[in-house]
PDB file of N, CA, C and O in Angstrom:
ATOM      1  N   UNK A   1       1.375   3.575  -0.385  1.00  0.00           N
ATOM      2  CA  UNK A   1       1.792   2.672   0.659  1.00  0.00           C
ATOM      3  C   UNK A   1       3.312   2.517   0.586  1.00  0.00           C
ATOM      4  O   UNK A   1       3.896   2.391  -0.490  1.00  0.00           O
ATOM      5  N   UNK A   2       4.005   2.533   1.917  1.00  0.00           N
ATOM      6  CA  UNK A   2       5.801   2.345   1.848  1.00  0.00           C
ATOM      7  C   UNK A   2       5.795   1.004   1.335  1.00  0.00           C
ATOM      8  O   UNK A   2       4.845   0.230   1.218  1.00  0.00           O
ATOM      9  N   UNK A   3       6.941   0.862   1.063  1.00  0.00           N
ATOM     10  CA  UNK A   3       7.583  -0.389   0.969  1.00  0.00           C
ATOM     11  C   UNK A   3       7.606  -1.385   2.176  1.00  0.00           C
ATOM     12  O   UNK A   3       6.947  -2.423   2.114  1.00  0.00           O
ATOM     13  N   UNK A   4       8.065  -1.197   2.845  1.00  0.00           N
ATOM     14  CA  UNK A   4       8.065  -1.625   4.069  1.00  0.00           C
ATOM     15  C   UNK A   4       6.332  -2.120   4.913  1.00  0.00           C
ATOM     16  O   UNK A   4       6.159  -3.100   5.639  1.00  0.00           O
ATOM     17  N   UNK A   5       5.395  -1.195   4.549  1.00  0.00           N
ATOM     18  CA  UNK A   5       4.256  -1.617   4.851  1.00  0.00           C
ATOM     19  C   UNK A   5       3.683  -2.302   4.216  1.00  0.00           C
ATOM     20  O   UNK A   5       2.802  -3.029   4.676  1.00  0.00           O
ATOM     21  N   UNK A   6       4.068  -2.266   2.770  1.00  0.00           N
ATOM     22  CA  UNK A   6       3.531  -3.722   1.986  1.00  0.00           C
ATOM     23  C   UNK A   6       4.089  -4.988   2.145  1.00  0.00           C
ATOM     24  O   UNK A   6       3.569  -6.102   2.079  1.00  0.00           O
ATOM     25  N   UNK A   7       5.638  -4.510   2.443  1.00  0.00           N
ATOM     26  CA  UNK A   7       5.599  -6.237   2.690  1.00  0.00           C
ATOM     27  C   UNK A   7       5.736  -6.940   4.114  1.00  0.00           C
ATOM     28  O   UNK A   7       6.345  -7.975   4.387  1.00  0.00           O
ATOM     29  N   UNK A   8       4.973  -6.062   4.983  1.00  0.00           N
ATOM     30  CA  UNK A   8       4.518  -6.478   6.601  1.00  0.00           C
ATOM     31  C   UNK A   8       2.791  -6.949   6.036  1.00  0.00           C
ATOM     32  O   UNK A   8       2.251  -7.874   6.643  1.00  0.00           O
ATOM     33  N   UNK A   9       2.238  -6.448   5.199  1.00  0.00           N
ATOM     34  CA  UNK A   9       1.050  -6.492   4.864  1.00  0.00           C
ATOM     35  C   UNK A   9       1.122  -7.597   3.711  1.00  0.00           C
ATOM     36  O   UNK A   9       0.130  -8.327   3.708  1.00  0.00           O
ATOM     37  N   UNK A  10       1.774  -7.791   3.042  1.00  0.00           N
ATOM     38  CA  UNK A  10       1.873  -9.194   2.014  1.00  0.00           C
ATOM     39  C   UNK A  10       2.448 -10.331   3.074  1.00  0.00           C
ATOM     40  O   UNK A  10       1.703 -11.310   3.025  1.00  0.00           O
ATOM     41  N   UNK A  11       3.491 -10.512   3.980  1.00  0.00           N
ATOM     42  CA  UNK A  11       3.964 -11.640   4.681  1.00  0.00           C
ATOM     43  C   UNK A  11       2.495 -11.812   5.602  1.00  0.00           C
ATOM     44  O   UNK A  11       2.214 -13.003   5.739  1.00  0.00           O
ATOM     45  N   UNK A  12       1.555 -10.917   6.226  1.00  0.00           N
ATOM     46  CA  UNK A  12       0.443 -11.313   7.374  1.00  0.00           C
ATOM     47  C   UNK A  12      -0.432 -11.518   6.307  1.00  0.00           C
ATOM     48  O   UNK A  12      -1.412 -11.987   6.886  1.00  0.00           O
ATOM     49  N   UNK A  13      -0.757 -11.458   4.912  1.00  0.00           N
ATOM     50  CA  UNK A  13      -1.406 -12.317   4.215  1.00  0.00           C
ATOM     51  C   UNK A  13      -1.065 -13.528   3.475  1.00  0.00           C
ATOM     52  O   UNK A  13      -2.066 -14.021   2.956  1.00  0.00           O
ATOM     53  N   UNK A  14       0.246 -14.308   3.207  1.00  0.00           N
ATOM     54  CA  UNK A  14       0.715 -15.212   3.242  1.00  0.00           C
ATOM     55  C   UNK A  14       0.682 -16.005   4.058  1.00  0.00           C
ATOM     56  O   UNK A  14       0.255 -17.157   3.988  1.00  0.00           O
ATOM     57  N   UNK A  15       1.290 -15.266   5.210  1.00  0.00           N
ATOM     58  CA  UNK A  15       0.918 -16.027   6.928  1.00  0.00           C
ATOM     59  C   UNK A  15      -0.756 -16.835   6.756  1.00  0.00           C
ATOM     60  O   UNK A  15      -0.895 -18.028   6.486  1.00  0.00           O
ATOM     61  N   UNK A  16      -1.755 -15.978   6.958  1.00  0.00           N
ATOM     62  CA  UNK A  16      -2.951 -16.183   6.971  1.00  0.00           C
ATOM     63  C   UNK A  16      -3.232 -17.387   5.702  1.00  0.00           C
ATOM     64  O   UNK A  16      -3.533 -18.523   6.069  1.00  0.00           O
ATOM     65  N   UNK A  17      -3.116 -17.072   4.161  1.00  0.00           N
ATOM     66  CA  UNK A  17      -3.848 -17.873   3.744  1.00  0.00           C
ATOM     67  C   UNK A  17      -3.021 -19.588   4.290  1.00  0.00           C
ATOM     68  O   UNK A  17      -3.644 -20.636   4.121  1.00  0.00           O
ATOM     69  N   UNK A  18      -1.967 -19.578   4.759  1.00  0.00           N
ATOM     70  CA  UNK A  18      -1.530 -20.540   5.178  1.00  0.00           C
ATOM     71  C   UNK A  18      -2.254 -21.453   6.721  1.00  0.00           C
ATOM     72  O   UNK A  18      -2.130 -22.565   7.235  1.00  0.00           O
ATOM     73  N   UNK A  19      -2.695 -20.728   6.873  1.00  0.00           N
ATOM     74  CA  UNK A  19      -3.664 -21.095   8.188  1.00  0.00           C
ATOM     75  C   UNK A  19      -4.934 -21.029   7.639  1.00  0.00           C
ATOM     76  O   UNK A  19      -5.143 -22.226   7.838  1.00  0.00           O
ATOM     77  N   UNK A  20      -5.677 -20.758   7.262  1.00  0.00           N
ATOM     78  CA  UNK A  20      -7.304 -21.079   6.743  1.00  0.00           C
ATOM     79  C   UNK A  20      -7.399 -21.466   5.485  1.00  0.00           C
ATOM     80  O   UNK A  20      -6.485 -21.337   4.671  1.00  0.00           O
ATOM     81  N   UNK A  21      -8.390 -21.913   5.268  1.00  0.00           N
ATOM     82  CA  UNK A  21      -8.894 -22.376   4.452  1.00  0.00           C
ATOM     83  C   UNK A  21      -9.631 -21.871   3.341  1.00  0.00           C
ATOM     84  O   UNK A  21     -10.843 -22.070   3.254  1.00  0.00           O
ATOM     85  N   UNK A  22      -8.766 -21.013   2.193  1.00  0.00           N
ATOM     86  CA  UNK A  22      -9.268 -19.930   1.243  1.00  0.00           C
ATOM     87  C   UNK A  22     -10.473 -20.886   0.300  1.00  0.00           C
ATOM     88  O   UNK A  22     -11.374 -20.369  -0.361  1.00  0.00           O
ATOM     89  N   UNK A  23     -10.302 -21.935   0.392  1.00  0.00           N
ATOM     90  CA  UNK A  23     -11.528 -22.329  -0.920  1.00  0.00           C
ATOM     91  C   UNK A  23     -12.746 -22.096  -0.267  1.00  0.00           C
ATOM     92  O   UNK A  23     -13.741 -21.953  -0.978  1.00  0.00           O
ATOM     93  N   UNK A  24     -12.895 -22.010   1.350  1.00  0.00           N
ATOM     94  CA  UNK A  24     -14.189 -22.352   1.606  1.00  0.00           C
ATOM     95  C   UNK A  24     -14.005 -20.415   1.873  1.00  0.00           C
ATOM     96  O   UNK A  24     -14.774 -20.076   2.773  1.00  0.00           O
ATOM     97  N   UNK A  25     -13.607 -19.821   1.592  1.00  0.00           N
ATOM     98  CA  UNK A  25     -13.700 -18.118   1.931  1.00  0.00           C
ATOM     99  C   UNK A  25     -14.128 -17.866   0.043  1.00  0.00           C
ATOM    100  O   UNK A  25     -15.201 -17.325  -0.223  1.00  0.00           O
ATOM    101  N   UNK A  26     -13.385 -18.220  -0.860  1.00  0.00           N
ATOM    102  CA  UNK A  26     -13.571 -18.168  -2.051  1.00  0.00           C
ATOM    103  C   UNK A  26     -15.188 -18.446  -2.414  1.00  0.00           C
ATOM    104  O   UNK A  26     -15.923 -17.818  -3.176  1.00  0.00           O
ATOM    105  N   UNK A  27     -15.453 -19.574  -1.618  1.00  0.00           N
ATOM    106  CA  UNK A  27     -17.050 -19.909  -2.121  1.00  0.00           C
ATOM    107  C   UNK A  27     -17.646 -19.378  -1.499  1.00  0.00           C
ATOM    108  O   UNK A  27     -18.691 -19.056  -2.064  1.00  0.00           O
ATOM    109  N   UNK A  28     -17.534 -18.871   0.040  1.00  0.00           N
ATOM    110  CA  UNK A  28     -18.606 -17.407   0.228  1.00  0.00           C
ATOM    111  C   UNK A  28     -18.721 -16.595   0.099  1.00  0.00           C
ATOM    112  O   UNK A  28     -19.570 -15.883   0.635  1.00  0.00           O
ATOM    113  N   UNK A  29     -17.750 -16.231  -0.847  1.00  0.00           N
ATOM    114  CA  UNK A  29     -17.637 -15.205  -1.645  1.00  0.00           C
ATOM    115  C   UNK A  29     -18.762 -15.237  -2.791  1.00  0.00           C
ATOM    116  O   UNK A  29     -19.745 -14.503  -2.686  1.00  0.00           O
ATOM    117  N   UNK A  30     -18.616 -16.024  -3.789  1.00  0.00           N
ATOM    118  CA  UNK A  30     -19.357 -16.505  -4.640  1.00  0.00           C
ATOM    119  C   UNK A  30     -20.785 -16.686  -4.212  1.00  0.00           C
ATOM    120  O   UNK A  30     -21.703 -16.695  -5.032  1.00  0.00           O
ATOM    121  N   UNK A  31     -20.961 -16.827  -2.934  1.00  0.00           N
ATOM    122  CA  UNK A  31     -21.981 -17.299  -2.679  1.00  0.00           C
ATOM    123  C   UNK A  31     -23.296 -15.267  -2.430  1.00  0.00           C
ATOM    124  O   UNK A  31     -24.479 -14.940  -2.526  1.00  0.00           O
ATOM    125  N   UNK A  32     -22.166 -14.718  -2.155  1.00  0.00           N
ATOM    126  CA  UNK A  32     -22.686 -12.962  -2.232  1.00  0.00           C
ATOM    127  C   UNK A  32     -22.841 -12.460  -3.610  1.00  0.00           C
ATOM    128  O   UNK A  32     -23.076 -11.254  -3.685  1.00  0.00           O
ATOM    129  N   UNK A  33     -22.731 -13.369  -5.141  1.00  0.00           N
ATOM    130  CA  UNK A  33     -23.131 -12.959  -6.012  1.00  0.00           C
ATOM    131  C   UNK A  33     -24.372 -12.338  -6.169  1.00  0.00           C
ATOM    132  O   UNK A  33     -24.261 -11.174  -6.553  1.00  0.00           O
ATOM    133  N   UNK A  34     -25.408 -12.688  -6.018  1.00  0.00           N
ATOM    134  CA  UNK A  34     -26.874 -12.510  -5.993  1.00  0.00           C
ATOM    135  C   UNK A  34     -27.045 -11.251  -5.425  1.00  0.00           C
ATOM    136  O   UNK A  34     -28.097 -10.730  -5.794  1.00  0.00           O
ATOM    137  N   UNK A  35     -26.265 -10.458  -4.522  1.00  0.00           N
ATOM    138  CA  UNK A  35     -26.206  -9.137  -3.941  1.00  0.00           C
ATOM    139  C   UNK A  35     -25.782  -8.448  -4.953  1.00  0.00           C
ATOM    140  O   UNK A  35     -26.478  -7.499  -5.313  1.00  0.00           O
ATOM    141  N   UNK A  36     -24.932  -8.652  -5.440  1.00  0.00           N
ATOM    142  CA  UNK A  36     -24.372  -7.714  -7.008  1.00  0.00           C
ATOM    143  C   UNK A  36     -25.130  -7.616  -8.181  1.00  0.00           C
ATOM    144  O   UNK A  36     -24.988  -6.676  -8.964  1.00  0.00           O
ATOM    145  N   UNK A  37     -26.232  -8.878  -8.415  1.00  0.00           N
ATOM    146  CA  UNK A  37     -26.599  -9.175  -9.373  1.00  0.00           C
ATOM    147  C   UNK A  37     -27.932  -8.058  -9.262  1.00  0.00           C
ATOM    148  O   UNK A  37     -28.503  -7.516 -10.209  1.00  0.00           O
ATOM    149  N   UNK A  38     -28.247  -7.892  -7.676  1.00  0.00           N
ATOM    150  CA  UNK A  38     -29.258  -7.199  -7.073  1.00  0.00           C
ATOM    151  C   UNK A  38     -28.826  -6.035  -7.280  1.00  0.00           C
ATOM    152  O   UNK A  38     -29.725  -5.213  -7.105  1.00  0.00           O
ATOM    153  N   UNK A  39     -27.464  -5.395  -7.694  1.00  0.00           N
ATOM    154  CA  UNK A  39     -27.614  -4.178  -7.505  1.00  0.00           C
ATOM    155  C   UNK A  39     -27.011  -3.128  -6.524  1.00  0.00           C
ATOM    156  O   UNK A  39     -26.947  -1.901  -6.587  1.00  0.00           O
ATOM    157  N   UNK A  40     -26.455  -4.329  -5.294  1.00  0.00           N
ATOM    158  CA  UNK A  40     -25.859  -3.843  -4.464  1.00  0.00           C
ATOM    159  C   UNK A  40     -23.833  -2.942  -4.574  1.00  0.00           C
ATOM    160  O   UNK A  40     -23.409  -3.754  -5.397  1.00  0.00           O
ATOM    161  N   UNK A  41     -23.448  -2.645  -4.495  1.00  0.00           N
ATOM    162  CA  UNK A  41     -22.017  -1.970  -4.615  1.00  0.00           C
ATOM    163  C   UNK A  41     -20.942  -2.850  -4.120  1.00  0.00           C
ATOM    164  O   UNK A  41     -21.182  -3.610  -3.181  1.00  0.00           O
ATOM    165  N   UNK A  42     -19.649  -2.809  -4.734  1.00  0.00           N
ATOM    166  CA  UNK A  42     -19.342  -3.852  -3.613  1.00  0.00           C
ATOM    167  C   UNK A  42     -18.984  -3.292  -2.214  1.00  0.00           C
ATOM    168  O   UNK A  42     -18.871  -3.939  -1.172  1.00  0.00           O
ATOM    169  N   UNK A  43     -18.818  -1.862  -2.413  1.00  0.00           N
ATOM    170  CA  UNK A  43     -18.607  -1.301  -1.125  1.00  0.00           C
ATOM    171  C   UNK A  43     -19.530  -1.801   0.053  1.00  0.00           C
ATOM    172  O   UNK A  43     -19.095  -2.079   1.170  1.00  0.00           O
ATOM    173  N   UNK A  44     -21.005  -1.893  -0.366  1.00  0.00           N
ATOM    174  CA  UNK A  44     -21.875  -2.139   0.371  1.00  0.00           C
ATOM    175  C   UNK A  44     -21.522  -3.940   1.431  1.00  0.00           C
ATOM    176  O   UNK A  44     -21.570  -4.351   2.590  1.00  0.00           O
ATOM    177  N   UNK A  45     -21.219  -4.393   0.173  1.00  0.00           N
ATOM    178  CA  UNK A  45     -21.098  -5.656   0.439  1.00  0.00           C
ATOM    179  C   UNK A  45     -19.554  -5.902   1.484  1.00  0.00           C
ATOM    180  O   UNK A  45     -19.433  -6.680   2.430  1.00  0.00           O
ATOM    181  N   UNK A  46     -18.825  -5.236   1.086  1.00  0.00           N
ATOM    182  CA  UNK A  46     -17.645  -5.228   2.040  1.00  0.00           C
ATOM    183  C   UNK A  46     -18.187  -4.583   3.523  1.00  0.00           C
ATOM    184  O   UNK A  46     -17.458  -4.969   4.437  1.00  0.00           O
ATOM    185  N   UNK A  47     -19.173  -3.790   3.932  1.00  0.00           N
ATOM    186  CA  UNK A  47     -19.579  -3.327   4.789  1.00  0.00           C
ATOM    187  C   UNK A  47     -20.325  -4.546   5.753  1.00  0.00           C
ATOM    188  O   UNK A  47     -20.196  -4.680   6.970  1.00  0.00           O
ATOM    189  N   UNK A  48     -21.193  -5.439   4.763  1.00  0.00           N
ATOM    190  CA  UNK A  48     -21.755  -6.292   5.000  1.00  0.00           C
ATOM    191  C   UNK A  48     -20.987  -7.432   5.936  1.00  0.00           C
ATOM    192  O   UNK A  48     -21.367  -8.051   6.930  1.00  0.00           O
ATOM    193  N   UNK A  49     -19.763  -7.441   5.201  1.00  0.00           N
ATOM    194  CA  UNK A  49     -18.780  -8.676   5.469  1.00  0.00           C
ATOM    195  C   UNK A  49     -18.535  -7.991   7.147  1.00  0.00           C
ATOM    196  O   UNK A  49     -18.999  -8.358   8.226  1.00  0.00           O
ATOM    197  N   UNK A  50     -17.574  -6.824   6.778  1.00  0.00           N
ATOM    198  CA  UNK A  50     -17.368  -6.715   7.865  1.00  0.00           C
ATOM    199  C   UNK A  50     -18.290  -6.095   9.614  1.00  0.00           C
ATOM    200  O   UNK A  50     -17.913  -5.890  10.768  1.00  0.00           O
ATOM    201  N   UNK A  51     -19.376  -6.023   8.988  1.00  0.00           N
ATOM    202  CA  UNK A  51     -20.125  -5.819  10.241  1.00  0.00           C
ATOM    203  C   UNK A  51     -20.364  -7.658  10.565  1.00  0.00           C
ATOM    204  O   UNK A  51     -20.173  -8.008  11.730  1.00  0.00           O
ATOM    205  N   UNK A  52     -20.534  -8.118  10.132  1.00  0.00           N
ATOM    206  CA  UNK A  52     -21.046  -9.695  10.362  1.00  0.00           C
ATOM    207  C   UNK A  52     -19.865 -10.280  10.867  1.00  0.00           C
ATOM    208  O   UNK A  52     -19.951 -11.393  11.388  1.00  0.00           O
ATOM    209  N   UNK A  53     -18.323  -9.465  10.765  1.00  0.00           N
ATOM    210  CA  UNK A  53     -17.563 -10.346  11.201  1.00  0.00           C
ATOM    211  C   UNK A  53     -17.454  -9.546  12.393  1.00  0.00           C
ATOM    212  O   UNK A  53     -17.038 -10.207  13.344  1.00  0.00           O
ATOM    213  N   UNK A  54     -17.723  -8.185  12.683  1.00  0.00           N
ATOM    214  CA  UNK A  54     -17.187  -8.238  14.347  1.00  0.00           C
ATOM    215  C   UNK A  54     -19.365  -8.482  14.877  1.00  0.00           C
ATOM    216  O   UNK A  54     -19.688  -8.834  16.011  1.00  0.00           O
ATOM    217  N   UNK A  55     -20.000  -8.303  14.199  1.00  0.00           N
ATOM    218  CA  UNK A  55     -21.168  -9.490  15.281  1.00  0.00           C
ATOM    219  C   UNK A  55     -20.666 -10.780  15.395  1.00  0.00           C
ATOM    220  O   UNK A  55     -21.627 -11.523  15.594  1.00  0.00           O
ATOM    221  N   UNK A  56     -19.682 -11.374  15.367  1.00  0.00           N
ATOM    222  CA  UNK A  56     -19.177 -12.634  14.996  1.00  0.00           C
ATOM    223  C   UNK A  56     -18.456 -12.566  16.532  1.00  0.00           C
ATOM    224  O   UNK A  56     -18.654 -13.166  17.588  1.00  0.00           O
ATOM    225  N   UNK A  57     -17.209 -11.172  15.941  1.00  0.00           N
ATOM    226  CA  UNK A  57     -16.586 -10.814  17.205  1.00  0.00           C
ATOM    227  C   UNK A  57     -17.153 -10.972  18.682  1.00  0.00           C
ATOM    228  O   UNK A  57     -16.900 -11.862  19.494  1.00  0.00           O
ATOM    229  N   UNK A  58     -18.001  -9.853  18.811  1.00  0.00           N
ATOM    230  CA  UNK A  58     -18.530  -8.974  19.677  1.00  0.00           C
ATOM    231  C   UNK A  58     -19.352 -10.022  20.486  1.00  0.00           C
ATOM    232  O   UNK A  58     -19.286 -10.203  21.702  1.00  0.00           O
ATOM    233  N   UNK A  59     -20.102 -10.649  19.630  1.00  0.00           N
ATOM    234  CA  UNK A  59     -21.398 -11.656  19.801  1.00  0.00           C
ATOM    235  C   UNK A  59     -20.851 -13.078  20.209  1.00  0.00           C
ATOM    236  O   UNK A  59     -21.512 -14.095  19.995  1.00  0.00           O
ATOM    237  N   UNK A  60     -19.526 -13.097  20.848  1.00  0.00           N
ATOM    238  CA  UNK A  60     -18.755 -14.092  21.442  1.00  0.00           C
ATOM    239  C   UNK A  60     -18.510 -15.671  21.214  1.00  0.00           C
ATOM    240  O   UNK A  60     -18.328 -16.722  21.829  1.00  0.00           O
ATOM    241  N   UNK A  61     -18.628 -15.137  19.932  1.00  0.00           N
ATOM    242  CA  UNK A  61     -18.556 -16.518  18.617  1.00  0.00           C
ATOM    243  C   UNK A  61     -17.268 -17.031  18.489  1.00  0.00           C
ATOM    244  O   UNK A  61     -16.951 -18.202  18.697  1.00  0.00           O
ATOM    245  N   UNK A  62     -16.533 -16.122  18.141  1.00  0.00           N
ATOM    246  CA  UNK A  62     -15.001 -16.635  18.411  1.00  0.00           C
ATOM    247  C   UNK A  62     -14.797 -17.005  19.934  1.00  0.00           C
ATOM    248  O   UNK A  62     -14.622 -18.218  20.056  1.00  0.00           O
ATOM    249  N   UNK A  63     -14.772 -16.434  20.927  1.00  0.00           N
ATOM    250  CA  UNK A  63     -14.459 -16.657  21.937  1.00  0.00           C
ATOM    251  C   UNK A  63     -14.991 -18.097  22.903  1.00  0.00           C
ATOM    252  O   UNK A  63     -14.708 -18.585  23.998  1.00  0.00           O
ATOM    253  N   UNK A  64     -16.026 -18.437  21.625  1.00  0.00           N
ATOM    254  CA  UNK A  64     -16.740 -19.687  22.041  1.00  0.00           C
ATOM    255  C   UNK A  64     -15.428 -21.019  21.445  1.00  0.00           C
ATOM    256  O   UNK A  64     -14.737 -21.882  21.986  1.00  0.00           O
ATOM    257  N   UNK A  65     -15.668 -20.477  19.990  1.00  0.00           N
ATOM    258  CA  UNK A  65     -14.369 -21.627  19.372  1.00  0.00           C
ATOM    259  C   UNK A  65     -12.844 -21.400  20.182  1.00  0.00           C
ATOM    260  O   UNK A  65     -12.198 -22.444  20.269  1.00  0.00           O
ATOM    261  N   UNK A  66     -12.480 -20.716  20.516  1.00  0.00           N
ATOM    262  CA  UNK A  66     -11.309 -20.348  21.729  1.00  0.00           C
ATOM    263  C   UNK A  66     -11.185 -21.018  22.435  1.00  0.00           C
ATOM    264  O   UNK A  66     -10.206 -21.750  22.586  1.00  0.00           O
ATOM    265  N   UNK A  67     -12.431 -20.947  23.267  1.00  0.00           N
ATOM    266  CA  UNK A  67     -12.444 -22.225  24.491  1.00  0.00           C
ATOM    267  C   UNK A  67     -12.665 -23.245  24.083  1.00  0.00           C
ATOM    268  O   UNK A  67     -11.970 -24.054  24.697  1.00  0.00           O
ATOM    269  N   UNK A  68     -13.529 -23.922  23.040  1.00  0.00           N
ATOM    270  CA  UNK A  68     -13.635 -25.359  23.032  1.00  0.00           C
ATOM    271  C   UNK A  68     -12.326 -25.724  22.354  1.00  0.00           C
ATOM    272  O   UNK A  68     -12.014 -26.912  22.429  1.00  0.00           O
ATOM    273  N   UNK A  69     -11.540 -24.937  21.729  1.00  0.00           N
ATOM    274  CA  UNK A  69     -10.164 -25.743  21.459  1.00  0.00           C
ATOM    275  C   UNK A  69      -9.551 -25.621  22.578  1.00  0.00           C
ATOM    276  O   UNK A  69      -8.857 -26.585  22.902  1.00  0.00           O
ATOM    277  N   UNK A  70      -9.587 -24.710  23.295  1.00  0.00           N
ATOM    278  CA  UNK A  70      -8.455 -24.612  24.618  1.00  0.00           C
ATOM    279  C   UNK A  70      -9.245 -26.387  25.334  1.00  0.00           C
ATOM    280  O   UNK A  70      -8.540 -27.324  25.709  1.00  0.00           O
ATOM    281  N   UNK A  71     -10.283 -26.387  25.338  1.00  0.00           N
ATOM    282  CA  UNK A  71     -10.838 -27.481  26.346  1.00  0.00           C
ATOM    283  C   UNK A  71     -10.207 -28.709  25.437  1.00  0.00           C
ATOM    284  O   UNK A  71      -9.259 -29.292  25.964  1.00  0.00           O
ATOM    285  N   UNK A  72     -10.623 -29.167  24.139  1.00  0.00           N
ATOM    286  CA  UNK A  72     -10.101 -30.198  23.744  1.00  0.00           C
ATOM    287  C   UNK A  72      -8.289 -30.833  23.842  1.00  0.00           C
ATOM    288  O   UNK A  72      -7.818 -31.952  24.049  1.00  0.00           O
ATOM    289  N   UNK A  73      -7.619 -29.351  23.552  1.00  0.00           N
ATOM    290  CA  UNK A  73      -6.106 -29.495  23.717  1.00  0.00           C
ATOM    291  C   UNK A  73      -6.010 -29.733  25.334  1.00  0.00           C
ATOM    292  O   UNK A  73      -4.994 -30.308  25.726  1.00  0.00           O
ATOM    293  N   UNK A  74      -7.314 -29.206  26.635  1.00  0.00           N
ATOM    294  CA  UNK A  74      -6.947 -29.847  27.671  1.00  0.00           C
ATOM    295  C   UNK A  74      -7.297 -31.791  27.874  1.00  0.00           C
ATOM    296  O   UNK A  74      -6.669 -32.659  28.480  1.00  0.00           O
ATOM    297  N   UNK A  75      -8.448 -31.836  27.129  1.00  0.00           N
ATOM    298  CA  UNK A  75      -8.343 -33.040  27.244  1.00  0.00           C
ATOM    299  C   UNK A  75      -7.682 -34.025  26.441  1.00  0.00           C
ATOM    300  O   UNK A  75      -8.026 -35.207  26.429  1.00  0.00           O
ATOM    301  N   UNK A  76      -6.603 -33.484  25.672  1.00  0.00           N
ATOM    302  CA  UNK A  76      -6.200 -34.558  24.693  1.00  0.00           C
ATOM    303  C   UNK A  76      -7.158 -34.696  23.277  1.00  0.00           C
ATOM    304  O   UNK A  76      -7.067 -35.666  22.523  1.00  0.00           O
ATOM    305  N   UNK A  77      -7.790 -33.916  23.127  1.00  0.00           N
ATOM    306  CA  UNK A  77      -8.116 -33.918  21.685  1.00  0.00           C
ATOM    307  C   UNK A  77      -9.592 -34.302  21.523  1.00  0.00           C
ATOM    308  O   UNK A  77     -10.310 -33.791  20.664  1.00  0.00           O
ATOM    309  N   UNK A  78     -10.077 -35.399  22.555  1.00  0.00           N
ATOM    310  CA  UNK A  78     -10.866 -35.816  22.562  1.00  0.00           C
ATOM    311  C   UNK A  78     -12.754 -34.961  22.861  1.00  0.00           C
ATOM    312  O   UNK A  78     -13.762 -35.668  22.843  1.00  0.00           O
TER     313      UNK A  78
END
């Protein structure tokens, strides 16, 4: 990896853990132990993660939380 791409790739993970909330990512993490303990790879398990996050995508889950913040910031929060 250049130089330059690591630290575009270290500042958008700084960025990030500064916006979410790593303890509650840390404990679902922890919480996929029992898959390892099973036997599973972690490759497998990274596969896992990320198919569940674009059904997350795709399956218009985000785009749901999108709008209800766009709607609350229209109504004032409320």
């Amino acid at each position: 990896m250049k130089l330059q791409d690591y630290l575009l790739l270290n500042s958008k993970m700084k960025r990030i853990e500064k916006l979410v909330d790593t303890w509650q990512i840390d404990y679902a993490f922890e919480r996929l132990k029992p898959a390892i303990d099973d036997g599973f790879e972690y490759e497998d398990i990274q596969n896992f993660l990320l198919i569940r996050f674009d059904e997350f995508i795709q399956g218009g889950k985000l785009d749901e939380l999108i709008e209800r913040d766009k709607k609350m910031n229209e109504d004032g929060g409320k």
